[in-house]
C-alpha positions in Angstrom: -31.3 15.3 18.8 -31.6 18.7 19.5 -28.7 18.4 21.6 -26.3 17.0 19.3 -27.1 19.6 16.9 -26.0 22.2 19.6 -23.1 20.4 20.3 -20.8 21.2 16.7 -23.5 23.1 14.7 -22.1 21.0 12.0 -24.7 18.7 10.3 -24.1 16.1 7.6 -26.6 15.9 4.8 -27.8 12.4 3.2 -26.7 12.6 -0.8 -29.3 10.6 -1.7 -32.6 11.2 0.8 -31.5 14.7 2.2 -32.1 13.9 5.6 -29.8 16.5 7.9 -28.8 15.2 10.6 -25.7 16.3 13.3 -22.3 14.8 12.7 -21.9 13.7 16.3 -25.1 11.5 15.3 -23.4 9.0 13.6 -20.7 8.3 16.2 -23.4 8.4 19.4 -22.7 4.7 19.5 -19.3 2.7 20.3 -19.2 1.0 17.1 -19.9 4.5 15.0 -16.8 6.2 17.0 -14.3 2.8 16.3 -15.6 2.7 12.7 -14.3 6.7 12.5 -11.1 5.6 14.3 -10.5 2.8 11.7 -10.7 5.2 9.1 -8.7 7.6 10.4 -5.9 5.3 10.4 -5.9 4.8 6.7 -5.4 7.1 3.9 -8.8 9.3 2.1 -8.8 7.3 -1.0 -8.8 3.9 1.1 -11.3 5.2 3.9 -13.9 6.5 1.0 -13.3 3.1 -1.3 -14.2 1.0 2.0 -17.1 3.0 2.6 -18.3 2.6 -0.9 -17.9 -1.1 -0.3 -20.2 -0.9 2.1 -23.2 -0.9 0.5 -22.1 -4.2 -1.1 -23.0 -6.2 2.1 -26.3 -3.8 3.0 -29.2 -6.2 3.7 -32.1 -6.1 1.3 -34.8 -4.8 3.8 -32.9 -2.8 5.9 -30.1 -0.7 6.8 -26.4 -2.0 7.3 -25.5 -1.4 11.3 -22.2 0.6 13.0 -21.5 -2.7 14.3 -21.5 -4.8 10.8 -20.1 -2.0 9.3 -17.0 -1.9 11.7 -16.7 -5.6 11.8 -16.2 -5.8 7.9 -13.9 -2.8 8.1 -11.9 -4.4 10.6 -11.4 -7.8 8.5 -10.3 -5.6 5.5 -7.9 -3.7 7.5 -6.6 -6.9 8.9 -6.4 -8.0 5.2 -4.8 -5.4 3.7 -2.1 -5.2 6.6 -1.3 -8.3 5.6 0.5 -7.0 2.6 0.1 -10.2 0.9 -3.4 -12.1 -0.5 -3.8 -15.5 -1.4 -6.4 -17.7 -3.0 -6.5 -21.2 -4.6 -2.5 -21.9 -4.3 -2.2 -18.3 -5.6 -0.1 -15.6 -3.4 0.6 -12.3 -4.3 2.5 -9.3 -2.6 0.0 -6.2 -2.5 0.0 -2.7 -1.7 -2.7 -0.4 -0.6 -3.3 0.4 -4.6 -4.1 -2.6 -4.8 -6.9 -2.6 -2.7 -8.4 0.9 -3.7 -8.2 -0.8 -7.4 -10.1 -4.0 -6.4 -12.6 -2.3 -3.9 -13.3 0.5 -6.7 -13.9 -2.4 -8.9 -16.2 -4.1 -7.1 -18.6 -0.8 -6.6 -18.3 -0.4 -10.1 -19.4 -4.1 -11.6 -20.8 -5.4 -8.2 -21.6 -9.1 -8.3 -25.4 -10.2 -8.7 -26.0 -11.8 -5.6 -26.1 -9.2 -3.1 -26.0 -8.4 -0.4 -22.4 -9.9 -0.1 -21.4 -12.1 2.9 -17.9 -12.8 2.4 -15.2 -11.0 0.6 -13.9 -13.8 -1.8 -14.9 -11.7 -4.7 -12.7 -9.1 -3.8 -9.6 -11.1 -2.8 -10.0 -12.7 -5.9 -9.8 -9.2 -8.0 -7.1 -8.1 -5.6 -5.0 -10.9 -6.3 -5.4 -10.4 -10.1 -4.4 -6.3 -9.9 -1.3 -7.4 -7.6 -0.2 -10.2 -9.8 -0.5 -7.4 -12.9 1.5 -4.9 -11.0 4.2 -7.5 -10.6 4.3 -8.5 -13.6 4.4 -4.5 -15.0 7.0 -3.7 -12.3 9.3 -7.2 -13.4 8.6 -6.1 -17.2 10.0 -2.5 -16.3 12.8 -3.4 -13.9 14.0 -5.6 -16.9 13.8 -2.8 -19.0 15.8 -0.5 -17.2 18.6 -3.4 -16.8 17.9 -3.4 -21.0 18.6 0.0 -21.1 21.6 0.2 -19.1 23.3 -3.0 -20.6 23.0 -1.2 -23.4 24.7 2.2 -22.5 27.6 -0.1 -20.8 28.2 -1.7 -23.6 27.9 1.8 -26.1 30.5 3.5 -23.6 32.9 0.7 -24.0 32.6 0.2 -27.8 33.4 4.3 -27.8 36.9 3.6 -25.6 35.3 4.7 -22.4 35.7 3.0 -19.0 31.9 2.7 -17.2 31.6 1.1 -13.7 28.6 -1.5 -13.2 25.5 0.2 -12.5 24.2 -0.2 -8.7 28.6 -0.8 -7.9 30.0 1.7 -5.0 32.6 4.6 -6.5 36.4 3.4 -6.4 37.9 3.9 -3.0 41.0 6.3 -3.6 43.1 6.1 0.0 43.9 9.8 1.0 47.3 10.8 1.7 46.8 9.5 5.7 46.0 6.6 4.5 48.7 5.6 2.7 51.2 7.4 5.5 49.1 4.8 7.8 49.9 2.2 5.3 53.4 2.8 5.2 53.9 3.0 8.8 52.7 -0.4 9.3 54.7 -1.9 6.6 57.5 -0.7 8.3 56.6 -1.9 11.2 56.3 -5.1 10.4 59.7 -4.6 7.9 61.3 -4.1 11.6 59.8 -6.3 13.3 60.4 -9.5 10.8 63.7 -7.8 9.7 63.1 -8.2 5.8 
């Protein structure tokens, strides 16, 4: 131990036991350093959430390992990668708010039987915050389509001209292209002699 400690000089401090102990401690095992590397992939807010999650699957008599630590990790990242979660018929598109939402909820009003061995739960409160983001982001796209009908339809009651929304600006041929345009016309004037 003393050796790690020398190693950084930087310890990490147990918020709920105080136990000190060095940083390099927790990643003296392969599992410890692929769990870091799986959370270095992913964004602060998704890394913490996960490892709040955690605790959900920690066995009643003992400590939850690296190695069952990393392997839940890994089938949540392989989850969430998926960009999509299904369950009972039910699919839904998701994003990673999605998951920070559903994981957050689960810490928060964690089932009663713990420790957790599966993560049907969570899927299951994923798919319900993806479907209600759909649903918010239909609602508003509608909206704005409301809201722009509308202004269309005001602009052309007032005598003005108003292009489709989303439509590309009139093309207006510069003076090549219409010298281009006439050349070929008389071209083909010449050569079909009309």
């Amino acid at each position: 131990m003393s050796k790690l400690k020398k190693a950084s000089g930087l310890e990490i401090v147990c918020v709920r036991c105080h136990y000190k102990q060095p940083i390099e401690a927790g990643l003296a095992d392969a599992d410890g350093k692929m769990l870091a590397g799986l959370f270095a992939r992913h964004s602060r807010d998704l890394s913490a959430a996960i490892l709040r999650y955690f605790f959900l699957f920690k066995p009643l008599q003992s400590e939850l390992s690296n190695a069952r630590a990393y392997k839940i990790a890994l089938e949540l990242e392989e989850m969430i990668n998926a960009n999509s979660v299904s369950y009972k018929l039910k699919t839904a598109a998701t994003i990673e708010q999605d998951w920070i939402s559903g994981l957050e909820k689960m810490r928060a009003n964690p089932p009663t039987d713990l420790p957790l061995t599966s993560h049907m739960y969570l899927i299951k409160i994923v798919l319900g915050n993806a479907q209600k983001r759909a649903e918010s982001e239909a609602l508003q796209a509608r909206d704005q389509l409301d809201r722009e009908q509308r202004a269309r339809e005001t602009a052309l009651r007032a005598g003005g001209a108003v292009e489709p929304t989303g439509a590309s600006p009139r093309y207006e041929p510069t003076v090549a292209d219409r010298q281009a345009a006439a050349a070929a016309f008389a071209r083909l004037q010449a050569e079909f002699g009309t």
